[in-house]
N, C-alpha and C positions, 0 to 999 in steps of 0.2 A: 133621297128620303133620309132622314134622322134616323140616325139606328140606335137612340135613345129608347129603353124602356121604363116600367115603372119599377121592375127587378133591379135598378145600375144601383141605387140607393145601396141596394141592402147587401147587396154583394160589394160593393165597394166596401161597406163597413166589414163585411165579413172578412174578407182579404187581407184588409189592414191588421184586423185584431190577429188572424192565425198566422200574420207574417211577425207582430209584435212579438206575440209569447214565442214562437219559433227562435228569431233572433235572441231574445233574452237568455232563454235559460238554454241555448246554444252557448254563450258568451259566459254565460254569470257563471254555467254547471261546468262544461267542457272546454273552454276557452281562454277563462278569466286569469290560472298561473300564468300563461305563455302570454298575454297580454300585458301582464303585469310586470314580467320578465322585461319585457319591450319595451314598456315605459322605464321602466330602473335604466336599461342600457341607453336610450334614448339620450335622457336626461342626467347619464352618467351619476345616478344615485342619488340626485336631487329632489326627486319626488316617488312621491309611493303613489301604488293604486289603490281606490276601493273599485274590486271587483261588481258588486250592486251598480255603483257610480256610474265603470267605463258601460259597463251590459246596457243601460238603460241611456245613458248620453249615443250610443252607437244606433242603438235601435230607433232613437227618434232622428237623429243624422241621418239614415237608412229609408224612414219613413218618407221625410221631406224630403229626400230627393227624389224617390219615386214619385211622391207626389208634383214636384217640378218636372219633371221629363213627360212625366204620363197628361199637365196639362197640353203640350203640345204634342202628342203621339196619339191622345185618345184611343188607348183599349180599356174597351167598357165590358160590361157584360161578360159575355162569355169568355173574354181575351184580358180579362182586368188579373188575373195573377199573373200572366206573362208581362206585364207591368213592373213585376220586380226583377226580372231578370238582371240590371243593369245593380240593384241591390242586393242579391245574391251574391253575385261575381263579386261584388267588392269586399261582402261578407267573407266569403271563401279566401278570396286573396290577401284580407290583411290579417290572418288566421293563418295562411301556407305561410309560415317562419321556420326556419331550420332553427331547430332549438342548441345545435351544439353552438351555430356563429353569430347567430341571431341577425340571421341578413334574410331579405327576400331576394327572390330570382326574377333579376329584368328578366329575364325570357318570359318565365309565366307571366308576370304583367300584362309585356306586352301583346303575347298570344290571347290571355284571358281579355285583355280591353277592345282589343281585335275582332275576336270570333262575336263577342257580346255585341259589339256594333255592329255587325252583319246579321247577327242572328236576329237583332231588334228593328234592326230595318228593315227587313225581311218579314218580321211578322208586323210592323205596321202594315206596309205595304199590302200585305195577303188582307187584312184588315180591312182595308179601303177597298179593298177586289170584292170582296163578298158582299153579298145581299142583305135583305134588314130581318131578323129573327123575333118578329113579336110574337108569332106563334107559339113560340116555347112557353112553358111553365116557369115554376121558378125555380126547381130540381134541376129544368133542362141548362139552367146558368149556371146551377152552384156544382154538378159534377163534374164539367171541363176544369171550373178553376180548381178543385179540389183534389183533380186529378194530376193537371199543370203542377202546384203547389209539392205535391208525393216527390215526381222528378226533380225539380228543383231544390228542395230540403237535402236528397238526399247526395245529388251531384256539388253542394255546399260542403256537407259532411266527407265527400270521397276526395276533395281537392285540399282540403285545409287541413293541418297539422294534426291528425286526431289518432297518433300511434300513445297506445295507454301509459307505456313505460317513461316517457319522456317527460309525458303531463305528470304523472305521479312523482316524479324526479324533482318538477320545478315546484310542486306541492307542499315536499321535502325540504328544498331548499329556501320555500317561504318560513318555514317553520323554524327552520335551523339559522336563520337571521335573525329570529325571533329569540333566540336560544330555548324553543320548547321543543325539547327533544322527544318528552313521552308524545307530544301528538305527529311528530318525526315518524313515531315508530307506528302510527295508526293507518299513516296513508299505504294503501293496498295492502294492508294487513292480511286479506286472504285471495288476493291478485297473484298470479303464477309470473305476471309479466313483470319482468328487469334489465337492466341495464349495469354496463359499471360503476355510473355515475349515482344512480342511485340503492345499489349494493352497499357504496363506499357512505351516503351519506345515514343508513339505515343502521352500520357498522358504529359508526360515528356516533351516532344517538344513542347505542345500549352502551358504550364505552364513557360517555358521558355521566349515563343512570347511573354507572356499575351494573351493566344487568348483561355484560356482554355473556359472562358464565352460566348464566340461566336460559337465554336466548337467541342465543347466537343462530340456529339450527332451526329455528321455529322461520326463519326468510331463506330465501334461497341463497346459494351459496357456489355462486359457478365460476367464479375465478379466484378460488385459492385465497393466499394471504395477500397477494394485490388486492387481493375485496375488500383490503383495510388503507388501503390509502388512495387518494384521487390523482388523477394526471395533473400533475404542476405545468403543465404549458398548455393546459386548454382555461382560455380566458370565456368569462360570457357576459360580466357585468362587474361594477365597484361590486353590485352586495351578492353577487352568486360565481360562484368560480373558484381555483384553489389557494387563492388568496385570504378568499371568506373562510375557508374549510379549515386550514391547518391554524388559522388565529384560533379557532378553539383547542387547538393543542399546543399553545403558547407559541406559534409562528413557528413552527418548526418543520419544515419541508425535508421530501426524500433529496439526496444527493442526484444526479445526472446518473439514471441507469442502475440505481438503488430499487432492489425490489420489496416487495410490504414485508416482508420477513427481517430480513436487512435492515430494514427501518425502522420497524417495531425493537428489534434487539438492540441499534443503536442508542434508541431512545432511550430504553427501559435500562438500559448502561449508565447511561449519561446524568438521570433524571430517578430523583427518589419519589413516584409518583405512581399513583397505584392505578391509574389510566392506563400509562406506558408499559404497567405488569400484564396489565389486562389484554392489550394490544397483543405482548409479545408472546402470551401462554395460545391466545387466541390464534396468532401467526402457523405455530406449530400446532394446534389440532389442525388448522386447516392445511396445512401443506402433510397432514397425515404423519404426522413422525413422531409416534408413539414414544419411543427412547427418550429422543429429546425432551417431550414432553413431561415423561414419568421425570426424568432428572430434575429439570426445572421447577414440579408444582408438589416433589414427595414430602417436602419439607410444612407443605398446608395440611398433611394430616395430622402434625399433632395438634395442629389450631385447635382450641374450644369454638371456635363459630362453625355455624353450618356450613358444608361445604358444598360448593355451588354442582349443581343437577349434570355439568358436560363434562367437570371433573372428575364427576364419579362413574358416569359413562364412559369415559376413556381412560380411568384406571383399570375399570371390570375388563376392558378390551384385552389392554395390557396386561393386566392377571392371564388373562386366557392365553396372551401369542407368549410371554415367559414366563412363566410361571417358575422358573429357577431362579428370576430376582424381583418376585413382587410385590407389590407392593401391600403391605399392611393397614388395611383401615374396615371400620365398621361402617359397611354402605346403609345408604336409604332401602327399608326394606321392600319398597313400594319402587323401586331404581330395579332392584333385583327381582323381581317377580315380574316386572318390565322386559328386562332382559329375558329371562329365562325361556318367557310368551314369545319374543321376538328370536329365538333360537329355535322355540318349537315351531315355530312357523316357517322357517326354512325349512326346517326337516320333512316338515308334511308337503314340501315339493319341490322337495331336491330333485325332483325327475324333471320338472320345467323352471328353468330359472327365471325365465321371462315372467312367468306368475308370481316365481318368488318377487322378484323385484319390485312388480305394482302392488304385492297384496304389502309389502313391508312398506315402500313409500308411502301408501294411501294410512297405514296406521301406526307407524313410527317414523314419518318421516322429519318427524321434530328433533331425532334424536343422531347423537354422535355417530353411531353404530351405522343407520344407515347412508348419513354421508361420507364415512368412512367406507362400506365396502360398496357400495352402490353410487 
């Protein structure tokens, strides 16, 4: 008997359209950098993506092929999501990109192309075992698939590249191709998640603005003064890698085992350039070295320009640990009433430092003080 109903229509369309918008704004929202990335290294620089373009050429490539598999498989009805399975998997695996080599894993390939042929023959097969369900309603079709669909989406998302920090990285690195550093500085603006790669290019971007002195401390900040330079031997494409990176600071790479401290002072040696100052003041707040710092930046107080917010943060510090050779300037009074808050607040639980430390990160974690002692 035909296990044709008058339900296949409209589930068939249903299926198509929630596997369309699924695949899309999978690709276009969360997938589209790392895709793009792939294409740049593919094509060694030769062509760019439009993110819209690859989303929407994938998703109807995706479409028709289930559509060809499914005319000779026939699962209809109640079994017409499990139809994409062979869509998914390909979905998922050409998304699992390791973002540092930008290579895929024969092994998953071939495990993933593998299991998906057994798992589909399998359920053809059960398919052709079962009885004819005209009984059902039209609920009784559309909650298997819809259910089917749930697992499927979500075992896509748990196989493919979808760690945040790496995505935001290549984000970064679209931007910084672009030379737009202010939108450099927007991707995961209030994301906790990082990396080195995109530490160094976040670095990069306020270094550029000049805004490294104002915002240095508003991003995280977990590797010191290497947070200011990229690994020179990690390659990933012509237009992403540290090739791309240090041509915005006139092709000027670390030495072999040069560390961002070292490099930055080189620089700012070498180079009358008020990037490579920025770099190098920047080097020493981050490697914490108060002295160094007060010596190198005491000469900006008599500037007439404002002085930048992590400078005057990290003199007040320094007032404080010597005050037998401090430094003289008239601070922001709105800097010092900052601080002051931030000293009473330790005080008020010097008995738990573990409190101290979340109640200050959660409200001055933007500032010098608390990546200095926290």
């Amino acid at each position: 008997m035909s296990k044709r109903t008058k339900y296949d229509g409209s589930i068939r369309i249903i299926c198509a359209v929630l596997f369309a918008v699924f695949s899309f704004i999978y690709i276009y929202v969360f997938q589209g950098e790392l895709l793009a990335l792939m294409q740049d290294y593919l094509s060694k620089g030769v062509t760019e993506s439009n993110a819209f373009v690859t989303a929407l050429l994938f998703t109807l490539l995706l479409l028709l092929m289930q559509w060809g598999i499914n005319r000779a498989s026939k699962l209809h009805g109640r079994w017409e999501a499990l139809s994409y399975i062979p869509s998914c998997t390909l979905l998922a695996l050409f998304t699992d990109v390791n973002d540092g080599t930008m290579l895929y894993s024969g092994e998953s390939w071939l495990w993933g192309i593998l299991l998906c042929t057994i798992l589909y023959i399998a359920i053809v097969w059960l398919n052709r075992m079962t009885t004819s369900v005209h009984r059902l309603n039209f609920f009784g079709f559309l909650w298997p698939n819809l259910f089917s669909f749930s697992l499927l989406f979500v075992l896509t998302a748990q196989i493919s590249n979808h760690a945040p920090a790496p995505h935001m990285e290549l984000a970064a690195w679209k931007y910084t191709h672009e030379e737009n550093f202010e939108k450099v500085l927007e991707v995961g603006r209030r994301s906790h998640d990082y990396n080195a790669e995109l530490t160094a290019l976040r670095n990069l971007a306020m270094a550029k603005t000049g805004t490294l002195s104002e915002r240095l401390f508003h991003y995280p900040q977990h590797y010191g003064a290497d947070g200011l330079i990229y690994n020179r031997h990690k390659k990933q494409s012509i237009a992403y890698g540290a090739s791309e990176f240090y041509s915005h600071l006139g092709g000027n790479m670390p030495y072999g085992g040069e560390n961002g401290r070292a490099y930055t002072q080189r620089m700012a040696m070498k180079n009358d350039s008020a990037i490579y100052r920025d770099l190098y003041l920047a080097a020493l707040l981050l490697d914490k070295d108060l002295p160094a710092f007060a010596k190198e930046s005491s000469s900006m107080v008599a500037s007439d320009s404002p002085m930048p917010t992590h400078y005057q943060e990290a003199w007040l510090l320094y007032n404080e640990q010597y005050p037998e050779s401090a430094i003289t300037f008239v601070p922001d009074s709105a800097i010092v009433a900052r601080f002051e808050a931030y000293r009473s607040l330790q005080s008020e639980h010097e008995d738990n430092v573990v409190v101290a430390e979340n109640l200050c990160r959660r409200k001055y974690g933007d500032t010098y003080w608390c990546y200095y002692e926290y």
